[in-house]
Wavefront OBJ file of the C-alpha trace (Angstrom):
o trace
v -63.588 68.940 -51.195
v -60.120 69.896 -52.150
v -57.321 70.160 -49.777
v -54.219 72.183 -50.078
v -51.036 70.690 -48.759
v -48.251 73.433 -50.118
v -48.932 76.984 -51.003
v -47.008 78.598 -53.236
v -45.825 81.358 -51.221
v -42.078 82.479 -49.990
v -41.189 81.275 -46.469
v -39.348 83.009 -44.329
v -35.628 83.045 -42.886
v -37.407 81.461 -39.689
v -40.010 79.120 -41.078
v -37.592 77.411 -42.661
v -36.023 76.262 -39.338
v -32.427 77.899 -39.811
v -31.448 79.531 -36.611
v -28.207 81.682 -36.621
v -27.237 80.739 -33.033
v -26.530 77.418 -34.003
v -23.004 77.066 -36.135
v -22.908 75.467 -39.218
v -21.521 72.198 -39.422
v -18.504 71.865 -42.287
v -19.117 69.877 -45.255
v -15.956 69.367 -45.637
v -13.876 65.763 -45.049
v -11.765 65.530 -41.685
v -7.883 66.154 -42.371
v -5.552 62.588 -42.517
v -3.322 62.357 -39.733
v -0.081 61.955 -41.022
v 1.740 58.701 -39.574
v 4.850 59.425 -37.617
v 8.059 57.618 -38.865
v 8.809 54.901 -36.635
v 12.230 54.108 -35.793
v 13.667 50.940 -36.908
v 14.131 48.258 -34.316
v 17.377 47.836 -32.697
v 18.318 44.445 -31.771
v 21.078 42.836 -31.130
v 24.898 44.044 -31.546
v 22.784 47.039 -33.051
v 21.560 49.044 -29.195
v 23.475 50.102 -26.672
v 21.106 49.057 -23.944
v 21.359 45.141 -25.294
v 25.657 45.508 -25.512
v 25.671 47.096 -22.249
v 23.245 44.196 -20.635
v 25.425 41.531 -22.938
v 28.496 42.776 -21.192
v 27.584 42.642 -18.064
v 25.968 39.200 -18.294
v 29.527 37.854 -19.743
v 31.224 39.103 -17.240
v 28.895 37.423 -14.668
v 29.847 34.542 -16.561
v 33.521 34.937 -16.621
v 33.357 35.422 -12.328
v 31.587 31.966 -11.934
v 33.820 30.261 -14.476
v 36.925 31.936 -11.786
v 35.079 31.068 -8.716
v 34.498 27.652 -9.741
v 38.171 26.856 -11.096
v 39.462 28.662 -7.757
v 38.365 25.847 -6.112
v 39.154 22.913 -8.357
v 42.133 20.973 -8.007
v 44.259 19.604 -10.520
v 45.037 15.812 -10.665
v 48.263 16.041 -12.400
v 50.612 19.068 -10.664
v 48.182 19.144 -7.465
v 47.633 22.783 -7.894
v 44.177 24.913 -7.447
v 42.688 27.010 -10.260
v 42.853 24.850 -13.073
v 41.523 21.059 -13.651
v 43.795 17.958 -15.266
v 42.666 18.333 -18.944
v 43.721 21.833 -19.213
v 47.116 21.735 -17.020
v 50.162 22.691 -18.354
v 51.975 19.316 -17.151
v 49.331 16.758 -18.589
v 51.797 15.275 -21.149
v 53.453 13.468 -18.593
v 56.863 11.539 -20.030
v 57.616 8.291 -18.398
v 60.576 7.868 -16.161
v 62.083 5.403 -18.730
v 61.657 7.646 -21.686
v 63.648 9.967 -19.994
v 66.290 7.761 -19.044
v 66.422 6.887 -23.201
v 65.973 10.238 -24.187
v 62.903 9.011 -26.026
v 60.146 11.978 -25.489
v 57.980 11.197 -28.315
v 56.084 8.344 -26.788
v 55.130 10.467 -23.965
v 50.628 10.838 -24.784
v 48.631 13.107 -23.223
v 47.471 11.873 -19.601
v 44.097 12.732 -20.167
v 41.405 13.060 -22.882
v 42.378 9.390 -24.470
v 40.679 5.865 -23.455
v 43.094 4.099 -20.551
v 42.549 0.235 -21.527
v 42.899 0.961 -25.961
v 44.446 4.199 -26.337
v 41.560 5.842 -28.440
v 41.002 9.527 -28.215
v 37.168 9.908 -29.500
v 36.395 8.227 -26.087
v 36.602 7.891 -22.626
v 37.039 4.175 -20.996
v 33.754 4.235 -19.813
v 32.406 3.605 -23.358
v 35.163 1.138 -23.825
v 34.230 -2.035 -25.701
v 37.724 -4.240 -25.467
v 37.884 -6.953 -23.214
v 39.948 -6.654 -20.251
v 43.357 -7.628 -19.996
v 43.604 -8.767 -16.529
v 47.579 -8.738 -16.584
v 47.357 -5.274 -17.960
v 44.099 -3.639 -17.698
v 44.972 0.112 -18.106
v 48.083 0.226 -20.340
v 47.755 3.396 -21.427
v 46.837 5.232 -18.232
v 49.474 7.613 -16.457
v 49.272 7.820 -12.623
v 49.645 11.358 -11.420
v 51.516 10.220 -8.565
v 54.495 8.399 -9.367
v 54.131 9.196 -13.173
v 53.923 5.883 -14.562
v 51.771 4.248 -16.801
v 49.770 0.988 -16.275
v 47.506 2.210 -12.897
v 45.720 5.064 -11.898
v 46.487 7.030 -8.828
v 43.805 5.756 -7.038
v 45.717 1.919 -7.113
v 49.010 3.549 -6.489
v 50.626 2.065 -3.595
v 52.347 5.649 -2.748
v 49.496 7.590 -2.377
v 48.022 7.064 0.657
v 44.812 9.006 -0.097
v 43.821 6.020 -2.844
v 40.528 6.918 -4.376
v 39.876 9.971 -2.262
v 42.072 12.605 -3.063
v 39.978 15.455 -0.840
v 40.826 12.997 1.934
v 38.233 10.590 3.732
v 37.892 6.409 3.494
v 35.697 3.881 2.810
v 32.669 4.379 5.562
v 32.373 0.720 6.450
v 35.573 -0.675 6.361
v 38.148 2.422 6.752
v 40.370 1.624 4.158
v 41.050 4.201 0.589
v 41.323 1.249 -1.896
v 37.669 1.453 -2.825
v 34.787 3.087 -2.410
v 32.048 2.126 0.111
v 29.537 0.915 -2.872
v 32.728 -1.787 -3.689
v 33.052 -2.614 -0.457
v 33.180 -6.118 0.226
v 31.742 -5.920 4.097
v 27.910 -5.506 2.219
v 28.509 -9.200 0.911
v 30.062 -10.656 3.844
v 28.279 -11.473 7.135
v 28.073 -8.883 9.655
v 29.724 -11.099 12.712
v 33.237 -10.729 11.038
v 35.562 -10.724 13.357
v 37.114 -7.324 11.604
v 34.267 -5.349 11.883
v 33.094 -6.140 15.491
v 36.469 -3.999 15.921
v 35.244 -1.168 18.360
v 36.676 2.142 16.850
v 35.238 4.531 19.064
v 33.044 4.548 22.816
v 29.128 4.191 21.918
v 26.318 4.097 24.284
v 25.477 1.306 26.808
v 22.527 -0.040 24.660
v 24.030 -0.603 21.476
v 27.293 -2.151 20.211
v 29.512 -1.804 17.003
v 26.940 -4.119 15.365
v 24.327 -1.256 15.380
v 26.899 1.531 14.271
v 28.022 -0.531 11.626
v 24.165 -1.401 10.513
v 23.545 2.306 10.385
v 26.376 2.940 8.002
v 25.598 0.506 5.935
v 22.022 1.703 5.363
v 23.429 5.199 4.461
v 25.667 3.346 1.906
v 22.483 1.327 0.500
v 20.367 4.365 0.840
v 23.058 6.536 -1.166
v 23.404 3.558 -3.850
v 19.603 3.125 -4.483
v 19.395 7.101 -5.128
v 21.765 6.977 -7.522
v 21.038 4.080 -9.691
v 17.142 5.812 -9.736
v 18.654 8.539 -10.914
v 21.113 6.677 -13.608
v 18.069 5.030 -14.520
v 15.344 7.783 -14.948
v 18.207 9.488 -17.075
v 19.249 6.945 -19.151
v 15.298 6.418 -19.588
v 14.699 9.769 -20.928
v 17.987 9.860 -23.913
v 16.355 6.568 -24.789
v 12.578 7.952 -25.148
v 14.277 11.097 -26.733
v 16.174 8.975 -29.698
v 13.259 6.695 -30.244
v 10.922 9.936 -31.076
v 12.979 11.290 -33.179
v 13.718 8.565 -35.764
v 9.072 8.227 -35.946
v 9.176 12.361 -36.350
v 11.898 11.380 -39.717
v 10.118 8.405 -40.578
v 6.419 10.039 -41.360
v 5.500 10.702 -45.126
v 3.150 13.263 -46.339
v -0.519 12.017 -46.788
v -1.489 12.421 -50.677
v -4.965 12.841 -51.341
v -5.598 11.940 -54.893
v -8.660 13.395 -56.794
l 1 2 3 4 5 6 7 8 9 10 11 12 13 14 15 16 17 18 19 20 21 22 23 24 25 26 27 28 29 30 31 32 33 34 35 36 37 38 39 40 41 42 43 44 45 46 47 48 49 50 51 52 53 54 55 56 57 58 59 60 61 62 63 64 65 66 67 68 69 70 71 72 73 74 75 76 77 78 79 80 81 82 83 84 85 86 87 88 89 90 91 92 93 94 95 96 97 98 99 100 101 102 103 104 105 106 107 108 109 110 111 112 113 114 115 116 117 118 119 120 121 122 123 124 125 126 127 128 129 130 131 132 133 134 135 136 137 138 139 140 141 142 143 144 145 146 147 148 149 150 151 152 153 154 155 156 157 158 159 160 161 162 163 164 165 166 167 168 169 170 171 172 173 174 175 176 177 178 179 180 181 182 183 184 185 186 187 188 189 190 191 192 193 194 195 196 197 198 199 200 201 202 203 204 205 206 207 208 209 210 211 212 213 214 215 216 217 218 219 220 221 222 223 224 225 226 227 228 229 230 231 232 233 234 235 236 237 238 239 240 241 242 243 244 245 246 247 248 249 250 251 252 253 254 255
């Protein structure tokens, strides 16, 4: 039996399976956008926005810098607004190189190590012994304008080492501060401190005022050194890391 799969006759608009209703899809390949020119990136010194924000941030800058000179006060002259190192009357001249008419051996009264003279640092940093006959030769009190003390161990200024004012919290006195003190060596039952200085309360006596301050002093000290510490801890861990960064080599893998 022989089947017949195709005919050879013409179909029609219909068999075929076009319908007009439907539209005809394109053939033809979607249109490229075109990419928009994007303008170049302006950054800084180059926008308006960013010179107009750096401005105003500078000048936010500028009104601390003023606030925080407005209340400093100036070692040398005494004067608010400015700070010793950048006063006007820092080179001091000593009284006797004025009565010699020598000017030149006036140096600057700050910025310069007291006990050697050096200018690259500060006395703190100081390595020469201690002269005890003259231990700061090249310092110049802002006082009485002399050189040899400081004006904290001038004997005509009767603020000492406080020059906002105030005294040493367990003894009174300006000579020192409270951590020198010598009253947190010496026994309590001095004779000087049992002083009464002002009316306390029936149950306690000068002993107990004078315990209290002396915890605030030890309190205050043992805050400080933690901190002096936990700094001076952290430089050192930061200079020991980076010497090991320098020190490492490139591995070399030979084949």
């Amino acid at each position: 039996m022989t089947r017949y799969t195709s005919l050879a006759y013409k179909r029609t608009h219909h068999e075929a399976g076009f319908d007009d209703d439907e539209p005809a899809t394109s053939s033809a390949p979607e249109k490229k956008r075109k990419l928009e020119a994007v303008p170049a990136k302006q950054g800084w010194g180059r926008s308006e926005a960013v010179k107009a924000q750096a401005d105003k941030s500078e000048q936010r800058r500028q009104k601390r810098i003023h606030e925080r000179l407005e209340s400093t006060v100036c070692f040398a002259c005494r004067q608010k607004g400015h700070a010793a190192a950048d006063c006007p009357d820092s080179n001091l001249v000593l009284d006797n190189d004025k009565d010699v008419g020598n000017t030149a051996a006036a140096r600057p009264a700050t910025g310069i190590c007291y006990r050697c003279g050096a200018t690259n640092y500060s006395l703190k940093r100081c390595r020469k012994p201690e002269n005890p006959d003259d231990p700061l030769p090249f310092a110049t009190c802002f006082v009485c304008k002399r050189k040899g003390h400081l004006a904290g161990k001038c004997g005509q200024n009767s603020k000492g080492v406080y020059p906002k004012g105030g005294s040493c919290v367990l003894c009174g006195k300006t000579s020192h501060l409270a951590k020198d003190c010598q009253l947190r060596t010496q026994p309590v039952a001095d004779a000087a401190v049992m002083a009464a200085t002002k009316s306390v309360a029936a149950d306690e006596d000068d002993f107990h005022v004078f315990k209290r301050k002396q915890m605030r002093v030890e309190r205050a000290i043992k805050v400080s050194d933690k901190a002096a510490s936990k700094a001076k801890q952290s430089s050192s861990t930061t200079s020991q890391s980076q010497p090991a960064a320098s020190k490492s080599k490139a591995k070399v893998v030979a084949f």
